[in-house]
mmCIF file of the protein (N, C-alpha, C, O) and its ligand, coordinates in Angstrom:
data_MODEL
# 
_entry.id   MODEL 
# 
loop_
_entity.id 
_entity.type 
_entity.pdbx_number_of_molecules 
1 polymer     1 
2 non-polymer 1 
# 
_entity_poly.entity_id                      1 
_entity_poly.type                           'polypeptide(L)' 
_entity_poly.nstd_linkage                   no 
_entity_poly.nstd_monomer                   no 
_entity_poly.pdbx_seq_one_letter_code       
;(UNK)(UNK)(UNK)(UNK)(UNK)(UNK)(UNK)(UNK)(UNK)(UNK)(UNK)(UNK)(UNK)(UNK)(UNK)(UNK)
(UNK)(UNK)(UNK)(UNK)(UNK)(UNK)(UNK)(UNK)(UNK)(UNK)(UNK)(UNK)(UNK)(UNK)(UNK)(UNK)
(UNK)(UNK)(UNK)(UNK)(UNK)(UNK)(UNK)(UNK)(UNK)(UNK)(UNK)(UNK)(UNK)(UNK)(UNK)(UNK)
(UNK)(UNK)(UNK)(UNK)(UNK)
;
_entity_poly.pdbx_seq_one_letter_code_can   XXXXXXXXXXXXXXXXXXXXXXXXXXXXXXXXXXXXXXXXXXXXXXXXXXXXX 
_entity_poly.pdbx_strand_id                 A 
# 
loop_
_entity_poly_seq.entity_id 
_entity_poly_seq.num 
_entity_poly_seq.mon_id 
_entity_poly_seq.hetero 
1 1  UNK n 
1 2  UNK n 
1 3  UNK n 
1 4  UNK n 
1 5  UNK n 
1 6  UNK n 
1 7  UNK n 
1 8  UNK n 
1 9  UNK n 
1 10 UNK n 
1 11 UNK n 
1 12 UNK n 
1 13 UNK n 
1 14 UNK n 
1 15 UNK n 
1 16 UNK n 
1 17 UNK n 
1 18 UNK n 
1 19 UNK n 
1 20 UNK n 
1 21 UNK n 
1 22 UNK n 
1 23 UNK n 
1 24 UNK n 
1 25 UNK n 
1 26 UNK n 
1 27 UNK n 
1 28 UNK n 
1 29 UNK n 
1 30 UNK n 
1 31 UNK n 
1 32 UNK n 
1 33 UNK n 
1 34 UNK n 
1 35 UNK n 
1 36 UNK n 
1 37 UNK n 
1 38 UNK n 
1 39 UNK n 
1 40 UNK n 
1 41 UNK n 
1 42 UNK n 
1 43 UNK n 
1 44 UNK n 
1 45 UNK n 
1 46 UNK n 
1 47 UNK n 
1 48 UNK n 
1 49 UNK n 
1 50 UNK n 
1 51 UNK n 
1 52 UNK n 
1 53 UNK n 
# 
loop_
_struct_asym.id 
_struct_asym.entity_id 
A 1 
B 2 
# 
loop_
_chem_comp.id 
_chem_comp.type 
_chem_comp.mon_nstd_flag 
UNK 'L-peptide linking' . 
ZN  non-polymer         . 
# 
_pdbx_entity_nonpoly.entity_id   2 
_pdbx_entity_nonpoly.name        ? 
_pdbx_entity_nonpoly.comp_id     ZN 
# 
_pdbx_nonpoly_scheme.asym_id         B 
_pdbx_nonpoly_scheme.entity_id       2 
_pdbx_nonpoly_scheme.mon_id          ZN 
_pdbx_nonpoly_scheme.ndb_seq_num     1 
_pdbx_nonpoly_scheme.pdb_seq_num     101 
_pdbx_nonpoly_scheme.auth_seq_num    101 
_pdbx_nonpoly_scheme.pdb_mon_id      ZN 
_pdbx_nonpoly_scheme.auth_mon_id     ZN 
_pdbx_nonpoly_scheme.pdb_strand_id   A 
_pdbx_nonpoly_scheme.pdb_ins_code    . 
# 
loop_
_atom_site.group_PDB 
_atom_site.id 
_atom_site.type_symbol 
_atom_site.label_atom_id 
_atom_site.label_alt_id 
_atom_site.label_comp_id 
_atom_site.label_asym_id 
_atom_site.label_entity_id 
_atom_site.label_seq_id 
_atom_site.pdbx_PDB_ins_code 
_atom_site.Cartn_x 
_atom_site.Cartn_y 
_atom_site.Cartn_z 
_atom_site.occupancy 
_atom_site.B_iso_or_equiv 
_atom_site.pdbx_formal_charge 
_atom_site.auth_seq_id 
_atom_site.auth_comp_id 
_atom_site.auth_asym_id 
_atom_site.auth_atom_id 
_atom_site.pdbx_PDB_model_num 
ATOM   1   N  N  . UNK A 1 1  ? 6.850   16.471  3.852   1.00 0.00 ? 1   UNK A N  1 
ATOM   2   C  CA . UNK A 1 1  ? 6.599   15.271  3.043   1.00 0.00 ? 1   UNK A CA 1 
ATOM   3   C  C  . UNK A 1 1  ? 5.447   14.482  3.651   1.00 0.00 ? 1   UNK A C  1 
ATOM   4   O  O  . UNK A 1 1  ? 5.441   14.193  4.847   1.00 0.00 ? 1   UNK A O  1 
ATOM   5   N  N  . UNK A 1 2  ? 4.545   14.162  2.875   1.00 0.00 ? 2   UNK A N  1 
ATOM   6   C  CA . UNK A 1 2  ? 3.454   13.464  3.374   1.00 0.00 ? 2   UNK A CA 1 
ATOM   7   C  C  . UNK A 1 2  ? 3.221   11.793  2.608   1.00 0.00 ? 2   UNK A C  1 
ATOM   8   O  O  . UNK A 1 2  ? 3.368   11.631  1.396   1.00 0.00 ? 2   UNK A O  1 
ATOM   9   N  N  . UNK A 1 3  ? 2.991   11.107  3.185   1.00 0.00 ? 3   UNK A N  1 
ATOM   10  C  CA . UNK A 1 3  ? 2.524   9.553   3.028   1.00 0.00 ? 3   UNK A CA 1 
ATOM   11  C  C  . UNK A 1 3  ? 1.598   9.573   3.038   1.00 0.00 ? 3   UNK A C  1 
ATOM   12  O  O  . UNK A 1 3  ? 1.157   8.507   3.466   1.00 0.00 ? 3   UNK A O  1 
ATOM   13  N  N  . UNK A 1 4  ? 0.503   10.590  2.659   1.00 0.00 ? 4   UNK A N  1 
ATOM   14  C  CA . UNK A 1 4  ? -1.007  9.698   2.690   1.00 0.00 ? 4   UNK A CA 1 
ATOM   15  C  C  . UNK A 1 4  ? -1.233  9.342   1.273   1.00 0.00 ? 4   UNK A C  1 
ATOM   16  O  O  . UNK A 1 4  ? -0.557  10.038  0.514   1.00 0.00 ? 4   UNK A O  1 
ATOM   17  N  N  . UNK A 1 5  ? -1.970  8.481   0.701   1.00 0.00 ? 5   UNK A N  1 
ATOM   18  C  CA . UNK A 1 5  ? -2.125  7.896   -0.305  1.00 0.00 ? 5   UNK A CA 1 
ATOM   19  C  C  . UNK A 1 5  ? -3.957  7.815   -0.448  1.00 0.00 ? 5   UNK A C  1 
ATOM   20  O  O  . UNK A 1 5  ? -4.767  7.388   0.375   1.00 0.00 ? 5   UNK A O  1 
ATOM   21  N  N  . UNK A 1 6  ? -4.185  8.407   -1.834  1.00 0.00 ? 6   UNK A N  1 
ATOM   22  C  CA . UNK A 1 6  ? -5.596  8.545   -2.634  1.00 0.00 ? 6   UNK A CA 1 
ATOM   23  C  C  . UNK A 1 6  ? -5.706  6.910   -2.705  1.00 0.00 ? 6   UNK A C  1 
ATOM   24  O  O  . UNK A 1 6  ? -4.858  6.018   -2.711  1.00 0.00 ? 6   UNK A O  1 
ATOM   25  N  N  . UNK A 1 7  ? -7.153  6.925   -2.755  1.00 0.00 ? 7   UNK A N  1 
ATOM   26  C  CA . UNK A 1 7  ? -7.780  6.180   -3.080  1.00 0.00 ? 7   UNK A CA 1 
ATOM   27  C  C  . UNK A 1 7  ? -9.108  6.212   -3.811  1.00 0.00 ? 7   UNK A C  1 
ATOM   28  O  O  . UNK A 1 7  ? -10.100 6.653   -3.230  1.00 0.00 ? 7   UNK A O  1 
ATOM   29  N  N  . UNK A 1 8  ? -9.184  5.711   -5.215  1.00 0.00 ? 8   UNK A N  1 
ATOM   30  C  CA . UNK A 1 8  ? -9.871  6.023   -6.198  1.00 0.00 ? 8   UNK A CA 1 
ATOM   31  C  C  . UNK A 1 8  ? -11.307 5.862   -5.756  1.00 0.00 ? 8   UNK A C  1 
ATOM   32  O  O  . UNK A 1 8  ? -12.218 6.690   -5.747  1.00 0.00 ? 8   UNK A O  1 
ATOM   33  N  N  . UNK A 1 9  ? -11.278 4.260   -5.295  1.00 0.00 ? 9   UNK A N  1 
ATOM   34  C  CA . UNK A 1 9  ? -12.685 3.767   -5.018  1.00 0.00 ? 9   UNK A CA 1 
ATOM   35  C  C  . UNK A 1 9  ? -12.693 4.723   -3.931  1.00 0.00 ? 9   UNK A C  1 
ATOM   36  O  O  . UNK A 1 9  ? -12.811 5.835   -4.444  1.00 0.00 ? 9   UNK A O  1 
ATOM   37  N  N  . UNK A 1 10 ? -12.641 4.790   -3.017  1.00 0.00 ? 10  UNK A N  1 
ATOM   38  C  CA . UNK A 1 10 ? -13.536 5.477   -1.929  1.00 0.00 ? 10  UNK A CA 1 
ATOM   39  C  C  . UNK A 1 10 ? -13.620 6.992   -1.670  1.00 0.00 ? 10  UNK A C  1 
ATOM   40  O  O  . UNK A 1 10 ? -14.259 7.527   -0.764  1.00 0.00 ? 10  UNK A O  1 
ATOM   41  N  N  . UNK A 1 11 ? -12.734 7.710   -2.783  1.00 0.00 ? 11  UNK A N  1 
ATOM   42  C  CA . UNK A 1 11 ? -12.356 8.843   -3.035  1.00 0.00 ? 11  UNK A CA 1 
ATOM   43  C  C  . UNK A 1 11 ? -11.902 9.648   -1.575  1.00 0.00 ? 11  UNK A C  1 
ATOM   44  O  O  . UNK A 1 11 ? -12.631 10.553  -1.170  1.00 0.00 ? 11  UNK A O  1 
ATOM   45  N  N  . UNK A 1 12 ? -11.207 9.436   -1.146  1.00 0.00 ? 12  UNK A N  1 
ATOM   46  C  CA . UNK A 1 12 ? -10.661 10.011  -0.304  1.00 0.00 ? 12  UNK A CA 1 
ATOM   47  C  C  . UNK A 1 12 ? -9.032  9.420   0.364   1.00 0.00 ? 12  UNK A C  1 
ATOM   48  O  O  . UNK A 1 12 ? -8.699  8.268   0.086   1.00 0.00 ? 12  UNK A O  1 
ATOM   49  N  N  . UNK A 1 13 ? -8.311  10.101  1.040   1.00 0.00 ? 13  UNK A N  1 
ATOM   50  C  CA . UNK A 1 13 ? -7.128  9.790   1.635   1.00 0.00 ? 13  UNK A CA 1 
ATOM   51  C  C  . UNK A 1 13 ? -6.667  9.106   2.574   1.00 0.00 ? 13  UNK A C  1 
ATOM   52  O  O  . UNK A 1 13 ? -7.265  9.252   3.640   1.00 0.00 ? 13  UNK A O  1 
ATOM   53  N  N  . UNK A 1 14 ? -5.553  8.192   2.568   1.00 0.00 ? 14  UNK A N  1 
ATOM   54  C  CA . UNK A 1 14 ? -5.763  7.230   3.581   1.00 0.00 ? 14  UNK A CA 1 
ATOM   55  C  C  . UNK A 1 14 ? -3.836  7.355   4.060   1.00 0.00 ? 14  UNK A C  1 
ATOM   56  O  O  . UNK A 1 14 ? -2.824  6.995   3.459   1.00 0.00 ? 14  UNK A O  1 
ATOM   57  N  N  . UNK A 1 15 ? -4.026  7.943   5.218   1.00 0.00 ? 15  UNK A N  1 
ATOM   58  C  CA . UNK A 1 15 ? -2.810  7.965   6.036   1.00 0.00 ? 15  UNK A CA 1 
ATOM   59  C  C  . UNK A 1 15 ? -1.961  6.158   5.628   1.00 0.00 ? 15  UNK A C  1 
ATOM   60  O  O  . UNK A 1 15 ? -2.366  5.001   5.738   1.00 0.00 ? 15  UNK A O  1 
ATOM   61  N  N  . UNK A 1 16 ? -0.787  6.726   5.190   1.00 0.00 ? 16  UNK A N  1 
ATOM   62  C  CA . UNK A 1 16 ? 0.036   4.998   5.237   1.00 0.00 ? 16  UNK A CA 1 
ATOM   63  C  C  . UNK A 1 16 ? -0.178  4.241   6.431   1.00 0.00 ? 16  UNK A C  1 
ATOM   64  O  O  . UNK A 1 16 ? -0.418  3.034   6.450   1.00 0.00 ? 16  UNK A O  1 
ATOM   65  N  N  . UNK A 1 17 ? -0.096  4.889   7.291   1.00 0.00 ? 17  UNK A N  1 
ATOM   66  C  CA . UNK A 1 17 ? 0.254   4.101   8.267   1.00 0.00 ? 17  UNK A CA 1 
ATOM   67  C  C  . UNK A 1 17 ? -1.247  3.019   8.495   1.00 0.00 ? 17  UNK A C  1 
ATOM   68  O  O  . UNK A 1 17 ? -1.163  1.897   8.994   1.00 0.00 ? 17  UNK A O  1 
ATOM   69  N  N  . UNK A 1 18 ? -2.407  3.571   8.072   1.00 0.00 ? 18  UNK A N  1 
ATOM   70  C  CA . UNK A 1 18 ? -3.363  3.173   8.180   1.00 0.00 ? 18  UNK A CA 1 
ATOM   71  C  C  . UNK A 1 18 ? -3.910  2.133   7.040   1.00 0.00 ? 18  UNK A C  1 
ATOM   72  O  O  . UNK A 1 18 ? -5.036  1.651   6.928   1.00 0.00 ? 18  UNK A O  1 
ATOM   73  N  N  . UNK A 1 19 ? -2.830  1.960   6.291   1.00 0.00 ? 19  UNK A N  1 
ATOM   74  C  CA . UNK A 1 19 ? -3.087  1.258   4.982   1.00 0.00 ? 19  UNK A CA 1 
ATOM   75  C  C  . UNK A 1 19 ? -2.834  -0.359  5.999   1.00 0.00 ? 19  UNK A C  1 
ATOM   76  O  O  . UNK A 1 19 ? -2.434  -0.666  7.122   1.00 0.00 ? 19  UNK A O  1 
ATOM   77  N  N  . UNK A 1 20 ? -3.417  -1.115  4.628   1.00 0.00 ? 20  UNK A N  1 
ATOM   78  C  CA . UNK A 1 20 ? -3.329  -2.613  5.144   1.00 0.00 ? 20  UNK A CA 1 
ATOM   79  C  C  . UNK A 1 20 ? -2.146  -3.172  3.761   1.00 0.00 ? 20  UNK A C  1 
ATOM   80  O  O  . UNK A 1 20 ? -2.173  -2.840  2.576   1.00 0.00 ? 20  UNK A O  1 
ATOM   81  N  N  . UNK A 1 21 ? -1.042  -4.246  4.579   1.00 0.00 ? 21  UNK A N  1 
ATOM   82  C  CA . UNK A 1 21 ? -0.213  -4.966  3.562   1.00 0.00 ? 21  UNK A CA 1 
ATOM   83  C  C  . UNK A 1 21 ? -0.731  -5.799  3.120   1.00 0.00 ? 21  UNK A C  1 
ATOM   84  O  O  . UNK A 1 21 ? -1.623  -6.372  3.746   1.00 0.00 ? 21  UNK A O  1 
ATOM   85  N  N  . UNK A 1 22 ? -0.352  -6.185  1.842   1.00 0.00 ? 22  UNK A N  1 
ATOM   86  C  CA . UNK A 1 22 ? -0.014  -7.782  1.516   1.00 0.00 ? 22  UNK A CA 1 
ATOM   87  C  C  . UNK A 1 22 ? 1.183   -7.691  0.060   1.00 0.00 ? 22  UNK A C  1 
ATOM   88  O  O  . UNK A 1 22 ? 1.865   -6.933  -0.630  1.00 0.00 ? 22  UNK A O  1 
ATOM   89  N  N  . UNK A 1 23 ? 0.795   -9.010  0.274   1.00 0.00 ? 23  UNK A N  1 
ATOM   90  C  CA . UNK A 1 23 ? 2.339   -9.066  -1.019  1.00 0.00 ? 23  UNK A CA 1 
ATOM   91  C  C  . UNK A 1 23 ? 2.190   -8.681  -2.069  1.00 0.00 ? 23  UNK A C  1 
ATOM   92  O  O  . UNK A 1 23 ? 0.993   -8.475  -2.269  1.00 0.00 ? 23  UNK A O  1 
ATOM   93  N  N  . UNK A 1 24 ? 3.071   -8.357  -3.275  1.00 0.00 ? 24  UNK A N  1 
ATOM   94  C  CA . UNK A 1 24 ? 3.037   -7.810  -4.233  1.00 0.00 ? 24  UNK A CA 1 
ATOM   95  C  C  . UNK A 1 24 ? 2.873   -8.524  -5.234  1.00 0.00 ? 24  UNK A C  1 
ATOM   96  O  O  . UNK A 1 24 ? 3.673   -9.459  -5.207  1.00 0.00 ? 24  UNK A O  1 
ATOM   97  N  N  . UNK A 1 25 ? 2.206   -8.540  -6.132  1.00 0.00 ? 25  UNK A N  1 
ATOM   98  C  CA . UNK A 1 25 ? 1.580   -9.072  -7.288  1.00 0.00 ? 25  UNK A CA 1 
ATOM   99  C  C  . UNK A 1 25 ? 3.086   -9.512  -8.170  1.00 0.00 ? 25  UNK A C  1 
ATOM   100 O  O  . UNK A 1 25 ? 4.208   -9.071  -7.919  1.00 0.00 ? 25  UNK A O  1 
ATOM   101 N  N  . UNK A 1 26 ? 2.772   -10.352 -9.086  1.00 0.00 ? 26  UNK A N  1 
ATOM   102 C  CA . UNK A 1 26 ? 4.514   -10.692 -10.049 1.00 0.00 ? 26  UNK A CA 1 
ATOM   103 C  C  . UNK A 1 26 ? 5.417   -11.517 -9.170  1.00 0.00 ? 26  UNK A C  1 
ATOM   104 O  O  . UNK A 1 26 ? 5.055   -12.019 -8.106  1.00 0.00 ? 26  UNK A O  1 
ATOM   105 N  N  . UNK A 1 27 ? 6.784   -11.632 -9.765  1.00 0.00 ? 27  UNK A N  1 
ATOM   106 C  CA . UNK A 1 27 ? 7.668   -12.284 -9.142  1.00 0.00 ? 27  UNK A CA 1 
ATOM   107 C  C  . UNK A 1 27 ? 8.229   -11.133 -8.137  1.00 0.00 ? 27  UNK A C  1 
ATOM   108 O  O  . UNK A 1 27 ? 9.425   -11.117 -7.845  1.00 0.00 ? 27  UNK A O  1 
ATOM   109 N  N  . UNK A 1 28 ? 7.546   -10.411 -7.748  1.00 0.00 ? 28  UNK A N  1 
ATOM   110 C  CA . UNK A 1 28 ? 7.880   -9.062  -6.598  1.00 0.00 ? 28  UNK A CA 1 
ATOM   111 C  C  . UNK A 1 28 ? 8.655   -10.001 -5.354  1.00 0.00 ? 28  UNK A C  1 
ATOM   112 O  O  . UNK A 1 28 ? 7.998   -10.904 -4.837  1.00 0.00 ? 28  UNK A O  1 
ATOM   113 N  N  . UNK A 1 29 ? 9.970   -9.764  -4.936  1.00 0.00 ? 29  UNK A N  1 
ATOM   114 C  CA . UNK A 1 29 ? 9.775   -10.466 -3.739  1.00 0.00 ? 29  UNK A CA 1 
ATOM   115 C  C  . UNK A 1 29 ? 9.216   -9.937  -2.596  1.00 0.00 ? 29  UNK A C  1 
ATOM   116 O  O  . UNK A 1 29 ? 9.508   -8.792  -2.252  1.00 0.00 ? 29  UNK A O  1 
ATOM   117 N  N  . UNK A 1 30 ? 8.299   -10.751 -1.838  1.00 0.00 ? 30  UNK A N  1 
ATOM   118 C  CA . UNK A 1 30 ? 7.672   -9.968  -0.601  1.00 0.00 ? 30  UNK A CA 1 
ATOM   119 C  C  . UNK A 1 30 ? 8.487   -9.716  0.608   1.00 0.00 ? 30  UNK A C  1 
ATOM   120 O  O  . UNK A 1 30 ? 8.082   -8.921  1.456   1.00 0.00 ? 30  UNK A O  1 
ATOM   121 N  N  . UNK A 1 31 ? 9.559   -10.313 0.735   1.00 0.00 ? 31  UNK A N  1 
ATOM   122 C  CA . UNK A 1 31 ? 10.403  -9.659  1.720   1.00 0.00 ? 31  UNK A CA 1 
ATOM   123 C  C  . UNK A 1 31 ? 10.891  -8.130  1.474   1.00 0.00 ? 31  UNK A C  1 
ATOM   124 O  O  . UNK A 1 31 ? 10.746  -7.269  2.342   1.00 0.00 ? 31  UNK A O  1 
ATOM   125 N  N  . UNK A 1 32 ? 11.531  -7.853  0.106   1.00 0.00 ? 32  UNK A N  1 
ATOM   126 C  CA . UNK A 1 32 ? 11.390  -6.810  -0.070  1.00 0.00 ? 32  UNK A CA 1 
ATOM   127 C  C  . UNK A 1 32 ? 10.791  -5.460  -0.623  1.00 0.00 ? 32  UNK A C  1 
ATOM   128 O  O  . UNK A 1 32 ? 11.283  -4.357  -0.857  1.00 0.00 ? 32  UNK A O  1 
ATOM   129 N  N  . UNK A 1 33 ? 9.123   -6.172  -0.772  1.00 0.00 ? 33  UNK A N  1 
ATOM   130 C  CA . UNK A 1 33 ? 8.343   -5.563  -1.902  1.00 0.00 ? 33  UNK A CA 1 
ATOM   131 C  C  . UNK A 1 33 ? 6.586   -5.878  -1.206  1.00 0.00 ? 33  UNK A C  1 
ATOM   132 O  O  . UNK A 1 33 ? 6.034   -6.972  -1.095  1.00 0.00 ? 33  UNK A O  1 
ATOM   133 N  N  . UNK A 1 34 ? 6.110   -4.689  -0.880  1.00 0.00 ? 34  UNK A N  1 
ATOM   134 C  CA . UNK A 1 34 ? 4.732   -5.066  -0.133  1.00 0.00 ? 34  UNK A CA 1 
ATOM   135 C  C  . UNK A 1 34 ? 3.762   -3.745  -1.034  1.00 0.00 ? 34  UNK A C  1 
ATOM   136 O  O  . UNK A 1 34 ? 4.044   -2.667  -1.556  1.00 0.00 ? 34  UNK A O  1 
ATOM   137 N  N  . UNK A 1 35 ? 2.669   -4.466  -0.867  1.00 0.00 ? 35  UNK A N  1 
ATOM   138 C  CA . UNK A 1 35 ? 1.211   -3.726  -1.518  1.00 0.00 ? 35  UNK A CA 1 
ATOM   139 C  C  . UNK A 1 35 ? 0.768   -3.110  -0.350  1.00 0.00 ? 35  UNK A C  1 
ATOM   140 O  O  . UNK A 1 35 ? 0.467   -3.800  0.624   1.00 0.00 ? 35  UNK A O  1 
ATOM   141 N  N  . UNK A 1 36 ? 0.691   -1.889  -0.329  1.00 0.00 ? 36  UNK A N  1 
ATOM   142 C  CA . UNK A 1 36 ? -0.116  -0.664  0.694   1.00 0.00 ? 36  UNK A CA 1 
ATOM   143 C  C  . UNK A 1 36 ? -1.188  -0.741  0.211   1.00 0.00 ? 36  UNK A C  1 
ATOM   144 O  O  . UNK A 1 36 ? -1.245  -0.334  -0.949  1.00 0.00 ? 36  UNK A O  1 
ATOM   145 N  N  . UNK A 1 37 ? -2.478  -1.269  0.824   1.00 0.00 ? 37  UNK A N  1 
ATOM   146 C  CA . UNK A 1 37 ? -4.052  -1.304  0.393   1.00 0.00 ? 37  UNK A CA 1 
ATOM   147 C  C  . UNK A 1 37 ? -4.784  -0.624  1.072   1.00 0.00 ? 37  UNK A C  1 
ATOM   148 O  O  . UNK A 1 37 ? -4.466  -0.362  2.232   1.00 0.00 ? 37  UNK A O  1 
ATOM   149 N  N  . UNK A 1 38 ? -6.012  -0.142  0.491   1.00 0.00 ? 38  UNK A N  1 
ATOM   150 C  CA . UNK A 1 38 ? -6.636  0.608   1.451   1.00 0.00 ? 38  UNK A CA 1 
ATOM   151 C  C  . UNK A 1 38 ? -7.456  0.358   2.661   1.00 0.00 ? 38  UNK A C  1 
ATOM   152 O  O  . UNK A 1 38 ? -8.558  0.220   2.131   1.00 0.00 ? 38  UNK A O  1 
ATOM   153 N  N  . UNK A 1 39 ? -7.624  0.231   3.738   1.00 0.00 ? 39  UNK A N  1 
ATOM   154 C  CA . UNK A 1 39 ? -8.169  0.072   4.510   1.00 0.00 ? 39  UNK A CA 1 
ATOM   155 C  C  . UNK A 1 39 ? -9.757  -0.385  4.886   1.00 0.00 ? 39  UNK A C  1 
ATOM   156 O  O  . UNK A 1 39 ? -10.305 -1.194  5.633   1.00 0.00 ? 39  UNK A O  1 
ATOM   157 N  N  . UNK A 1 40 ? -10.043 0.366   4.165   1.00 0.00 ? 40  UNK A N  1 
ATOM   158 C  CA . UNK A 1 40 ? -11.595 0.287   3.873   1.00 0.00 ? 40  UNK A CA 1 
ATOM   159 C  C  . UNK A 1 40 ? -12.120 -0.654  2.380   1.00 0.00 ? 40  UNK A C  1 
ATOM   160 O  O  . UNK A 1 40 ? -13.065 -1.433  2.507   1.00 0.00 ? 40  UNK A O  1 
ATOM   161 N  N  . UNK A 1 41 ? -11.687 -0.557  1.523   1.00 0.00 ? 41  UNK A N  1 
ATOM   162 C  CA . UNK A 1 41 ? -12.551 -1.339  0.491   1.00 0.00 ? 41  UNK A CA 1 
ATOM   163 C  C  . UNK A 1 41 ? -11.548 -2.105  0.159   1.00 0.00 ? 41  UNK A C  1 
ATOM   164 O  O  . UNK A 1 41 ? -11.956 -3.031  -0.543  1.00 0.00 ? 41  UNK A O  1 
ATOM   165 N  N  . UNK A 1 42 ? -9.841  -2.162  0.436   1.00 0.00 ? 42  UNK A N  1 
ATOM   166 C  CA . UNK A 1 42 ? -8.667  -3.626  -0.065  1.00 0.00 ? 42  UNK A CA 1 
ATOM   167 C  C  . UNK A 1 42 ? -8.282  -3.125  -1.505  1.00 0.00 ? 42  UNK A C  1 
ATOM   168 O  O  . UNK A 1 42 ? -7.866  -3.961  -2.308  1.00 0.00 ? 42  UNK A O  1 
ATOM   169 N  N  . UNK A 1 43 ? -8.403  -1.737  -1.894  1.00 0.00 ? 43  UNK A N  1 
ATOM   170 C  CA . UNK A 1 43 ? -7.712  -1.090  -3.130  1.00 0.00 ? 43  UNK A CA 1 
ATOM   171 C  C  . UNK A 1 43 ? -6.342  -1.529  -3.331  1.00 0.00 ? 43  UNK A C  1 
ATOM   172 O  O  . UNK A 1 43 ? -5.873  -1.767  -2.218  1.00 0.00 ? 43  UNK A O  1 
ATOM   173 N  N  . UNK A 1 44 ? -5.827  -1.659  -3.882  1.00 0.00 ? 44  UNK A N  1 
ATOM   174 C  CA . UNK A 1 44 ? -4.209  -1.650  -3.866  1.00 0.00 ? 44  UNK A CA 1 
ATOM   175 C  C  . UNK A 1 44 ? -3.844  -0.046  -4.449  1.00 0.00 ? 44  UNK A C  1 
ATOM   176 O  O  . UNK A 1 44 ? -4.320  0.499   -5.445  1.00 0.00 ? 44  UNK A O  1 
ATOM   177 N  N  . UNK A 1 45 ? -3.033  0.393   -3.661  1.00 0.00 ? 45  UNK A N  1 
ATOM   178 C  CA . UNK A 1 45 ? -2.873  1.703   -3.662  1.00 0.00 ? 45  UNK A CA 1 
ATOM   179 C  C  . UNK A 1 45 ? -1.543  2.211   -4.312  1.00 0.00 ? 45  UNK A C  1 
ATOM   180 O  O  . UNK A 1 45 ? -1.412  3.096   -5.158  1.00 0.00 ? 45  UNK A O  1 
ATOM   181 N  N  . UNK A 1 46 ? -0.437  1.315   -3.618  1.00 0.00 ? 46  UNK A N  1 
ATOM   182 C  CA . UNK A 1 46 ? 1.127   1.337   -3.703  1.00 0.00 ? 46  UNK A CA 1 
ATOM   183 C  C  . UNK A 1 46 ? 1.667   0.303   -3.738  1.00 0.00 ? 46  UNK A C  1 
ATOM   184 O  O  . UNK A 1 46 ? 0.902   -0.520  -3.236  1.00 0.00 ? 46  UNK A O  1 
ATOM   185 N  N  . UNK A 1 47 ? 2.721   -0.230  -4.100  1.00 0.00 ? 47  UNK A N  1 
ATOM   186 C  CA . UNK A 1 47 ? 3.862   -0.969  -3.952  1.00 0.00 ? 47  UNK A CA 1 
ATOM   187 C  C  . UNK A 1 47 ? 5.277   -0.351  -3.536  1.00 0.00 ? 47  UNK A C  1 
ATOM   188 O  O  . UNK A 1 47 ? 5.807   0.449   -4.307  1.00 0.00 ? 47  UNK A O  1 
ATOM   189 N  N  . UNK A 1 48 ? 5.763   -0.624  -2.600  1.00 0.00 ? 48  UNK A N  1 
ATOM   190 C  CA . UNK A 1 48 ? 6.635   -0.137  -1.652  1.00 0.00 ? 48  UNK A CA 1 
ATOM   191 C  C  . UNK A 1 48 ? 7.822   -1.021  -1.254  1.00 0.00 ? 48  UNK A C  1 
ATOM   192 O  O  . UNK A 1 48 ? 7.794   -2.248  -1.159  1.00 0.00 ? 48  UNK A O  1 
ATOM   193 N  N  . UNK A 1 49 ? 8.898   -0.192  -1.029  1.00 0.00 ? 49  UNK A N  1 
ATOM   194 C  CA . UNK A 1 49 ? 10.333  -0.961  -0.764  1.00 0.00 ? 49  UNK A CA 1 
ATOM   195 C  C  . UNK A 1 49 ? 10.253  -1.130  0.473   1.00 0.00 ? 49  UNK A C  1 
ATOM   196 O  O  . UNK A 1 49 ? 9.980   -0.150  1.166   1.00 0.00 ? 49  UNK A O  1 
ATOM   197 N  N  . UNK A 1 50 ? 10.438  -2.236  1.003   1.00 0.00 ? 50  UNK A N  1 
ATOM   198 C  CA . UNK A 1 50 ? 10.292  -2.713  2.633   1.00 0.00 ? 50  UNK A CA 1 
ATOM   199 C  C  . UNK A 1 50 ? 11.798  -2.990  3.242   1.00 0.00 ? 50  UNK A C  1 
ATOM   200 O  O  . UNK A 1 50 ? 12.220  -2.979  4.399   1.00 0.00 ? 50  UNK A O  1 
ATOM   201 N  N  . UNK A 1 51 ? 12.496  -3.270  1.838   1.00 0.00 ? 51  UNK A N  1 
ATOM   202 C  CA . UNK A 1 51 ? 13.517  -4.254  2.307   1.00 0.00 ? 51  UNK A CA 1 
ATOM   203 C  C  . UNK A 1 51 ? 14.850  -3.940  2.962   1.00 0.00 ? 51  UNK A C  1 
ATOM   204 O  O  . UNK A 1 51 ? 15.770  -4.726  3.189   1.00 0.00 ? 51  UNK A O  1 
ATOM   205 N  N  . UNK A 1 52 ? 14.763  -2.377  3.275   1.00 0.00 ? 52  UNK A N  1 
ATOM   206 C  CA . UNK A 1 52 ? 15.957  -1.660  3.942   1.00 0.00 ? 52  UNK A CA 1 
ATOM   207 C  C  . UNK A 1 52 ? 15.373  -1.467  5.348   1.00 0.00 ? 52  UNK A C  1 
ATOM   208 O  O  . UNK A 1 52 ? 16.108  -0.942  6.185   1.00 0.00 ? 52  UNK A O  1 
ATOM   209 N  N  . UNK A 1 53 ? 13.799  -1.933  5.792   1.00 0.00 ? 53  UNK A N  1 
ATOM   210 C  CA . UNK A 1 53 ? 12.771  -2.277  7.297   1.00 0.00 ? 53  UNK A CA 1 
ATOM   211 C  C  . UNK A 1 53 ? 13.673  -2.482  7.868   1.00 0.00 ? 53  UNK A C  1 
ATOM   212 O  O  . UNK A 1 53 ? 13.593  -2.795  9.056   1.00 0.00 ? 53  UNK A O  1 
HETATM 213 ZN ZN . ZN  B 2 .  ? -10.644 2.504   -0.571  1.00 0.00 2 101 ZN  A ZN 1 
# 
């Protein structure tokens, strides 16, 4: 099973772990709900369950 996650703009793959957070767009709660962005250009890539962290 792999976590790396595409990224459109920069066309290439970006290890999760290497992704940057922030909160999730909507009434998402951010304790249990975070945006995986890309590292390099701030794509939003994923939205992800945090809340079992
Ligand atoms: Zn990117």
């Amino acid at each position: 099973m792999t976590d790396d996650l595409y990224c459109d703009t920069c066309e290439q793959w970006v290890a999760r772990s290497d992704t940057t957070r922030s909160e999730p767009m909507g009434n998402l709660d951010p304790h249990a709900w975070q945006m995986l962005c890309c590292p390099t250009c701030g794509n939003r890539l994923k939205t992800v369950f945090v809340g079992d962290e």
